[in-house]
C-alpha positions as CSV (number, residue, x, y, z in Angstrom):
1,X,125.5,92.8,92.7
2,X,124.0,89.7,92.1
3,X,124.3,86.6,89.2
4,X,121.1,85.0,87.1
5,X,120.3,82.7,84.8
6,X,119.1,84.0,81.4
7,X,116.3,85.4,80.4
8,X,113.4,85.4,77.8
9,X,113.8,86.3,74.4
10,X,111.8,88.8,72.6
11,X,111.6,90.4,68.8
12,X,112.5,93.8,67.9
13,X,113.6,94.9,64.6
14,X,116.2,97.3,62.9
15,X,116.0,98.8,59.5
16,X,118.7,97.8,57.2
17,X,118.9,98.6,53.7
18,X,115.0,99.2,53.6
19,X,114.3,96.0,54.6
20,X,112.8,95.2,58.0
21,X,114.7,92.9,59.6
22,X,114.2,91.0,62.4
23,X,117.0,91.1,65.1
24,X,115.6,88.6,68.6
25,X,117.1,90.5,71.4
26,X,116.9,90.3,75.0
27,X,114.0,91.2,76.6
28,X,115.0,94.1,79.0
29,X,114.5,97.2,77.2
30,X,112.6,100.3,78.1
31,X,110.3,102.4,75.6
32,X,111.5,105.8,74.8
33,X,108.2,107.4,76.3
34,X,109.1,105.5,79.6
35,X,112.8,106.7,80.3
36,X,112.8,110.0,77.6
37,X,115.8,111.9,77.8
38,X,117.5,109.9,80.5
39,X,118.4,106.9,78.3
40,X,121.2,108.2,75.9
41,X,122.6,110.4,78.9
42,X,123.0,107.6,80.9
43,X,124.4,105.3,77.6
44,X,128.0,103.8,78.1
45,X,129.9,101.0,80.2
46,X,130.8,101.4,84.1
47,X,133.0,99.4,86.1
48,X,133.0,99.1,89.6
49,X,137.2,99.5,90.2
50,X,137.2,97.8,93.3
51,X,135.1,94.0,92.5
52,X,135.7,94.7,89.0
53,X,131.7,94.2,88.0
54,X,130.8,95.6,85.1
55,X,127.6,97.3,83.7
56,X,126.5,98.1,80.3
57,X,123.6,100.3,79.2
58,X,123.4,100.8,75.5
59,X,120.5,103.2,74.2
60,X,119.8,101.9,70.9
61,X,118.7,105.2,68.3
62,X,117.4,103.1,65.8
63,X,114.6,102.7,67.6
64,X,114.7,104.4,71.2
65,X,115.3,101.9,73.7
66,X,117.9,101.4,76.5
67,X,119.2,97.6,77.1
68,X,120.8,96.8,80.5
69,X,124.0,94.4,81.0
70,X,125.9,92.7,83.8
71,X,129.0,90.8,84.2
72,X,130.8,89.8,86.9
73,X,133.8,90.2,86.0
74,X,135.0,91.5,82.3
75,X,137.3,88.7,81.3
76,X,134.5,86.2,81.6
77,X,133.6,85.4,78.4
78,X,130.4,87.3,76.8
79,X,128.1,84.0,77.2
80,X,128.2,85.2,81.1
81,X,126.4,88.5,80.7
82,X,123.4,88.5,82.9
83,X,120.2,91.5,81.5
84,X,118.6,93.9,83.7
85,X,115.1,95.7,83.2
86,X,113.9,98.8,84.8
87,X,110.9,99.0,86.9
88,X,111.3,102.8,87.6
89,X,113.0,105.6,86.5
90,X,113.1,109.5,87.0
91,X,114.9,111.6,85.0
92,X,114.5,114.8,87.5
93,X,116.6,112.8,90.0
94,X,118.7,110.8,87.8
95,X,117.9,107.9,89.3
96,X,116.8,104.5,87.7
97,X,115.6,101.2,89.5
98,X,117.1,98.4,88.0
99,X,115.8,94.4,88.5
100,X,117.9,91.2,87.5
101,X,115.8,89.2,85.2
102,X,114.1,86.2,86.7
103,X,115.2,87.0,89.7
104,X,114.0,88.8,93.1
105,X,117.1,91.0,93.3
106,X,116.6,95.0,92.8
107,X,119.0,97.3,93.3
108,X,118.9,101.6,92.5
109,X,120.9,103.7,90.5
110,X,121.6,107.3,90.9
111,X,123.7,108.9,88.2
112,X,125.9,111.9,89.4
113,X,125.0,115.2,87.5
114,X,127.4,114.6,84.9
115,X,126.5,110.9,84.1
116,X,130.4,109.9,84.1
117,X,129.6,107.5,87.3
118,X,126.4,106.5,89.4
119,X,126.0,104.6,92.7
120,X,124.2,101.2,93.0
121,X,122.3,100.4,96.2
122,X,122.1,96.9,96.9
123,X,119.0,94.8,98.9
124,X,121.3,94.9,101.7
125,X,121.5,98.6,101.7
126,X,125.6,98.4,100.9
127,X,126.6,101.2,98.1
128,X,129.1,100.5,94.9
129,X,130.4,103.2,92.9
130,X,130.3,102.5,89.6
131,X,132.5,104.7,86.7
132,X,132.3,105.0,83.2
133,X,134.7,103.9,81.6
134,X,135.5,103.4,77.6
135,X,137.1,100.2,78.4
136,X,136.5,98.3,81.5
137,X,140.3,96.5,80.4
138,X,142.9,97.0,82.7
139,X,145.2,94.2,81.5
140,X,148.1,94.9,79.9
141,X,148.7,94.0,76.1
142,X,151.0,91.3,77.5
143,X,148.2,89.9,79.3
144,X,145.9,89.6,75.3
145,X,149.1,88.5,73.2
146,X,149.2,85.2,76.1
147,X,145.7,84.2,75.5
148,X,146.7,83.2,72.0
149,X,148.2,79.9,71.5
150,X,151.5,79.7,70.0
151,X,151.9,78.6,66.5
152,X,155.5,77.7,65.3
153,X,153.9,77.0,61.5
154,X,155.6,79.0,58.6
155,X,152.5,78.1,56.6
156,X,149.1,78.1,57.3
157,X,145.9,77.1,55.4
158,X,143.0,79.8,56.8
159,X,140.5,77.3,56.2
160,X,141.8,74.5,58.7
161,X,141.8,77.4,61.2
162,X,137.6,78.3,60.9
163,X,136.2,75.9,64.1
164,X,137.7,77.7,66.8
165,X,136.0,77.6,70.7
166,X,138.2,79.9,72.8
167,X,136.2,83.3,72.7
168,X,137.4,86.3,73.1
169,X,135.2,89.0,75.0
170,X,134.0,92.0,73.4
171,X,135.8,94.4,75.9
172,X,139.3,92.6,75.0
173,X,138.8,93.5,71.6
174,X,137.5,97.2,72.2
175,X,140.5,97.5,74.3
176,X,143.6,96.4,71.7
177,X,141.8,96.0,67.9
178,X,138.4,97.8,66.8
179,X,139.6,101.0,68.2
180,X,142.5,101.1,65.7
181,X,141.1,98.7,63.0
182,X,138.6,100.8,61.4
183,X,137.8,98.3,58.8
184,X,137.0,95.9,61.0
185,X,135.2,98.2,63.6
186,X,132.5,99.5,61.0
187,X,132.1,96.0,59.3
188,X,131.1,94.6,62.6
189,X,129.0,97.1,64.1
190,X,127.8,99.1,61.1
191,X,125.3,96.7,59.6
192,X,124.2,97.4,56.4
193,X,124.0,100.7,54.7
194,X,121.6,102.3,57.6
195,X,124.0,101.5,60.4
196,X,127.2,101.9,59.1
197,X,126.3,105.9,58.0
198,X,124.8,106.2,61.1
199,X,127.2,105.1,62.9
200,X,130.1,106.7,60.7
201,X,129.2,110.4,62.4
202,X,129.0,109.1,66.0
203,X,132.4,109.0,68.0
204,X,133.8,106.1,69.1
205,X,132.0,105.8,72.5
206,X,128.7,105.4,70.2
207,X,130.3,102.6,68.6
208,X,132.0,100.6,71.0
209,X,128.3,100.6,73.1
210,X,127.0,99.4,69.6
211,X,129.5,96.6,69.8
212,X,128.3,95.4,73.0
213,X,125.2,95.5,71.9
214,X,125.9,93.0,68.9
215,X,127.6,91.1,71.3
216,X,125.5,90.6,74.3
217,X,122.0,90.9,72.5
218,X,123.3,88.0,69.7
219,X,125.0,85.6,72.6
220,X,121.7,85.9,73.9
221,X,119.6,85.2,70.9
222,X,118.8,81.7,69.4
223,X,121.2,82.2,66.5
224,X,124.1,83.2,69.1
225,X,126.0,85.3,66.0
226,X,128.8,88.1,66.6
227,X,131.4,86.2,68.3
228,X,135.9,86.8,68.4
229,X,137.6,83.5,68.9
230,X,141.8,83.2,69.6
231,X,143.4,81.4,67.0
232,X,147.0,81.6,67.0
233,X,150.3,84.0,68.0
234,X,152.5,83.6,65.1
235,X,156.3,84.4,64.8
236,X,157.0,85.7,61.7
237,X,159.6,88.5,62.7
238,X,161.7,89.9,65.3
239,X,159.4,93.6,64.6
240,X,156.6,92.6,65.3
241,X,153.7,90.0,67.0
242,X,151.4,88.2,64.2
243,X,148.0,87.3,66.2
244,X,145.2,85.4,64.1
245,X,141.8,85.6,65.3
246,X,138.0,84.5,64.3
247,X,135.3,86.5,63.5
248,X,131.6,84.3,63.6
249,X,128.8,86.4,62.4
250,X,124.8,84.6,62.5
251,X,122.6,87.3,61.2
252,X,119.1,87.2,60.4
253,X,119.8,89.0,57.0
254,X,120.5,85.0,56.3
255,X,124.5,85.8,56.3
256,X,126.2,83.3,57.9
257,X,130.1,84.5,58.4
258,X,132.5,83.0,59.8
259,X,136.6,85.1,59.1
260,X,140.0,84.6,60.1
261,X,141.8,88.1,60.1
262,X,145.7,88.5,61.0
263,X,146.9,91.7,62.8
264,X,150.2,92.6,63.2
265,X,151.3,94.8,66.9
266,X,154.5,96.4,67.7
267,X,156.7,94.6,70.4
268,X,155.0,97.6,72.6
269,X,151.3,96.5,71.5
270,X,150.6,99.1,68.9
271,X,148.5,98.1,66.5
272,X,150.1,98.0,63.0
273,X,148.0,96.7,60.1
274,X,145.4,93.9,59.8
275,X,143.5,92.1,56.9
276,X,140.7,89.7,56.5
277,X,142.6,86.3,55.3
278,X,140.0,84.1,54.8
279,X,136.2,83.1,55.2
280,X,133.6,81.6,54.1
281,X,129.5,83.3,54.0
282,X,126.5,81.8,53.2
283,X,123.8,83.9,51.6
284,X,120.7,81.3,52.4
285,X,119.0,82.0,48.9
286,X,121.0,84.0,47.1
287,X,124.7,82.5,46.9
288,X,127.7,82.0,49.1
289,X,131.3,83.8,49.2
290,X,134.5,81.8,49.9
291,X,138.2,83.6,50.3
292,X,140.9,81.2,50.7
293,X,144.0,82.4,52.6
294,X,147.6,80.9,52.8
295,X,150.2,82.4,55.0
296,X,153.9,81.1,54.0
297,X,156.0,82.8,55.9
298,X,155.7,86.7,54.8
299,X,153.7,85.5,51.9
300,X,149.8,86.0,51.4
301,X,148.1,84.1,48.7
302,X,144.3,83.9,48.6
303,X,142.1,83.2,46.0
304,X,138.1,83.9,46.0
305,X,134.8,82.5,45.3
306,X,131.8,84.5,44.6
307,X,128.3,82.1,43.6
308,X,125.0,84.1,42.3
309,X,122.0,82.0,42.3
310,X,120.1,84.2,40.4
311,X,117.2,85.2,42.6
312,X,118.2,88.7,44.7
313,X,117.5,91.9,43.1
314,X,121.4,92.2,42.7
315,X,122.2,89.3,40.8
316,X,119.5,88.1,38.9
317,X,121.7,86.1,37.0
318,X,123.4,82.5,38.2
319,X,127.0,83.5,38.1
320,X,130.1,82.3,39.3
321,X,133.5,84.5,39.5
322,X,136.8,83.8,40.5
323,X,139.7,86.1,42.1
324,X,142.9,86.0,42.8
325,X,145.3,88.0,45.4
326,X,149.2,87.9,46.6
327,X,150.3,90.4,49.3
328,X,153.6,90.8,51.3
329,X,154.2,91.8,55.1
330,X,157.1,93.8,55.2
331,X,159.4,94.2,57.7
332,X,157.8,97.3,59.3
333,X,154.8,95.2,59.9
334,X,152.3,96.9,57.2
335,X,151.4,95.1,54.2
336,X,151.5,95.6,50.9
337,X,149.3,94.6,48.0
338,X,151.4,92.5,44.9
339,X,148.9,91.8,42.7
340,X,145.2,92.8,44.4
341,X,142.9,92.0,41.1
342,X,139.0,92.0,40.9
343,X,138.0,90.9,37.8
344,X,134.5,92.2,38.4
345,X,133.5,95.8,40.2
346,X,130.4,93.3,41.7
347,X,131.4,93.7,45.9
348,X,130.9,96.3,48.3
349,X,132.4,100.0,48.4
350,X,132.8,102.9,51.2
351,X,134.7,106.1,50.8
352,X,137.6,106.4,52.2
353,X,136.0,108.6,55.6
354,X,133.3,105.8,55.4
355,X,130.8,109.0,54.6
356,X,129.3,106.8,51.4
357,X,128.4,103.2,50.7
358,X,127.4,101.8,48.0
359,X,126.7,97.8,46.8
360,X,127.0,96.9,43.1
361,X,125.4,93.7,41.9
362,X,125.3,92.1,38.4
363,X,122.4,92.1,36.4
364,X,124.0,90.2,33.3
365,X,127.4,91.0,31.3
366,X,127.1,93.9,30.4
367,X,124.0,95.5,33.3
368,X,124.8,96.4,36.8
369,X,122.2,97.4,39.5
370,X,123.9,99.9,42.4
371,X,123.0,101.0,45.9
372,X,123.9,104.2,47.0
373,X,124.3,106.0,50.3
374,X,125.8,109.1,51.3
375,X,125.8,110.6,55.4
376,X,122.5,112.8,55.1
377,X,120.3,110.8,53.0
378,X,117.6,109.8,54.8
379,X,117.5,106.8,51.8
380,X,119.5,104.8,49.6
381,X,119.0,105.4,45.9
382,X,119.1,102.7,43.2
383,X,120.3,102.4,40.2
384,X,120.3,100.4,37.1
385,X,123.2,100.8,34.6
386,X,122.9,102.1,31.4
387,X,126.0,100.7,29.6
388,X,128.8,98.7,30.6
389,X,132.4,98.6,29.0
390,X,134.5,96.2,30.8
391,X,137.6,97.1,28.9
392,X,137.1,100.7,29.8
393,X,136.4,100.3,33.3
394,X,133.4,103.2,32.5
395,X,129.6,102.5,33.0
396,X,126.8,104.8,33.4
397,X,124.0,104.7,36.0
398,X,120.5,105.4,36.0
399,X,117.9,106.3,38.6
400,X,115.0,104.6,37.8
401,X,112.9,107.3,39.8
402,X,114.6,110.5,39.0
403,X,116.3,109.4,35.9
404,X,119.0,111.3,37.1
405,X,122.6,109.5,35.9
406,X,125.7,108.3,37.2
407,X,129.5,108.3,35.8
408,X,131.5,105.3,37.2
409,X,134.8,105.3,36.4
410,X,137.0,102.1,37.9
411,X,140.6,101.8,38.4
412,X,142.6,98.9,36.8
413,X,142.2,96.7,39.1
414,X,138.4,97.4,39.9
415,X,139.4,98.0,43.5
416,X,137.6,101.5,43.4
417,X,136.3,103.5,41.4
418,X,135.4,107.9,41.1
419,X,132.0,108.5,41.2
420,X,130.8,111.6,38.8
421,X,127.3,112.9,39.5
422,X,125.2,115.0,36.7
423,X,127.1,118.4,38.1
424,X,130.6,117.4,38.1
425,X,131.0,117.0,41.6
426,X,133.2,113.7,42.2
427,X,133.2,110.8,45.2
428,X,135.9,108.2,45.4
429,X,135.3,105.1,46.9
430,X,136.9,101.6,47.7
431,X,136.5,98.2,48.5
């Protein structure tokens, strides 16, 4: 296949938390009414086995559209993806004709009957076979833990480690983290309260393609967001390998992200447990959040940040909080909260199966406003609390609408809390 320079930018726009926002993605996309069916059969990642080119084709649901991507090779870094647009399709014969933007060069597609592979016929009239594939990897976890540069430190300040310039491509990480690190899966591709329940029924062929997506579409965008970066491989035991990576997030919800998170493997490159130790985000208008993390030796200390400015629907109110956290990495590799203490339930909650969300924000001392979500709602309900007790870790919630009310009851540590509706029925969620 053939390399190009990129291409045009256009606008589309996904709903998030019934807000339109607007996403600038590339501009190869087909209409729904152009490609029909075809497009989410034909949805996944292929690799060509023997020149090791890669192609994408991610059908977006939210709003019907198939995006095309090329790279030359998968270990490239994600900057190198090159777009494709259709000119023809057919969904009879399973075939789509596929053109490299600003460029001459065309080539055909024709999917087998199955969709698991499809052959591309090039100018020249030469043939690759192209399979799908859920990762395009075929390194070894030897190959990801030497990409990271050693780090002999017993202690580490996460903030000297947030300008990092060594990226890390998408399929690496789909490969050896996201599948296992659920937290950090749905955080990155489920985007709000819309595309995180979306997103929490598909399997996990649905959401790697929506990682890509983030991926390619953002490197291609004018705020370049949704990008891994290597850090460091750490020795803290004999048990286990200690990787620190970087997670930069520009988003046109006017977050701006930027996280180190530490992951712990086996010696055999199982993943063990991970964390978020540090990062700072920038809500343009409405505040900014800043977690602090410092690694001494099995040791995690981090201490939090949270500024209101007082003009979101949220928080209302200028407010500043403070938090404090110690954890321990035990020998096994997991760790283990010491003293994990939110001395506000303001933050961000899923259940446990990530089949709910909700977002609480403060209204003043003693009023919260809450944002809830559960798989099957077509819509978020609000609601306004009624009263507060902070010693009791109890409020009730009202829907402004339906007046229908809420039981919130927090744990000690406001690290969750059991949600009782009107009929008994109880949710539990978490941060």
């Amino acid at each position: 296949m053939h390399k190009i320079s990129k291409t045009k930018i256009k606008p589309t726009y996904i709903n998030l938390i019934s807000l339109l926002l607007a996403l600038w993605v590339v501009s190869p996309s087909i209409a729904a009414q152009e490609v029909g069916l075809l497009g989410s059969k034909v949805s996944g990642t292929y690799l060509d086995h023997q020149s090791g080119e890669v192609v994408s084709l991610v059908w977006q649901h939210s709003h019907d559209e198939l995006y095309l991507y090329y790279k030359a090779n998968v270990y490239l870094p994600d900057d190198k993806v090159k777009e494709m647009k259709v000119l023809k399709s057919s969904q009879v014969k399973r075939t789509i004709k596929v053109k490299f933007s600003k460029s001459e060069y065309i080539c055909d597609f024709s999917f087998s009957a199955d969709f698991q592979s499809f052959i591309c016929q090039n100018p020249d009239k030469s043939k690759q076979l192209f399979k799908r594939v859920l990762s395009s990897v075929d390194k070894s976890f030897a190959y990801f833990l030497s990409k990271f540069p050693k780090d002999t430190s017993t202690k580490i300040d996460v903030t000297s480690r947030l300008k990092i310039k060594n990226p890390i491509p998408i399929e690496l990480m789909i490969k050896f983290i996201l599948p296992k690190y659920e937290d950090l899966l749905n955080g990155y591709i489920g985007i709000g309260l819309y595309g995180a329940l979306d997103l929490a029924s598909k399997n996990n062929e649905v959401k790697f393609n929506q990682a890509r997506f983030n991926a390619f579409s953002s490197i291609l965008s004018p705020m370049g967001g949704w990008k891994f970066h290597y850090v460091a491989r750490l020795n803290l035991h004999e048990n286990y390998h200690t990787l620190l990576f970087n997670f930069e997030k520009h988003t046109f919800e006017g977050v701006i992200s930027n996280s180190t998170y530490l992951v712990n493997f086996s010696k055999s490159g199982h993943f063990i447990d991970g964390m978020n130790l540090g990062y700072k985000k920038l809500y343009f208008k409405s505040g900014s959040d800043t977690r602090r993390g410092v690694l001494n030796q099995d040791e995690i200390y981090i201490t939090r940040k949270t500024v209101y400015k007082g003009i979101s629907y949220l928080h209302p109110e200028h407010k500043t909080y403070f938090d404090a956290f110690k954890y321990k990495i035990l020998s096994n590799g997991k760790i283990k909260a010491i003293n994990e203490r939110y001395n506000r339930p303001e933050g961000g909650y899923h259940t446990k199966d990530y089949q709910g969300y909700c977002f609480i924000g403060s209204v003043k001392a003693s009023k919260l406003r809450l944002t809830v979500q559960m798989l099957g709602q077509e819509r978020p309900q609000y609601f306004d609390s009624v009263s507060f007790y902070p010693g009791r870790k109890v409020f009730w919630a009202r829907d402004n609408e339906t007046k229908k009310v809420l039981k919130l009851q927090f744990n000690d540590s406001n690290t969750g809390f059991v949600l009782t509706h009107s009929d008994g029925k109880t949710v539990t969620f978490q941060r």
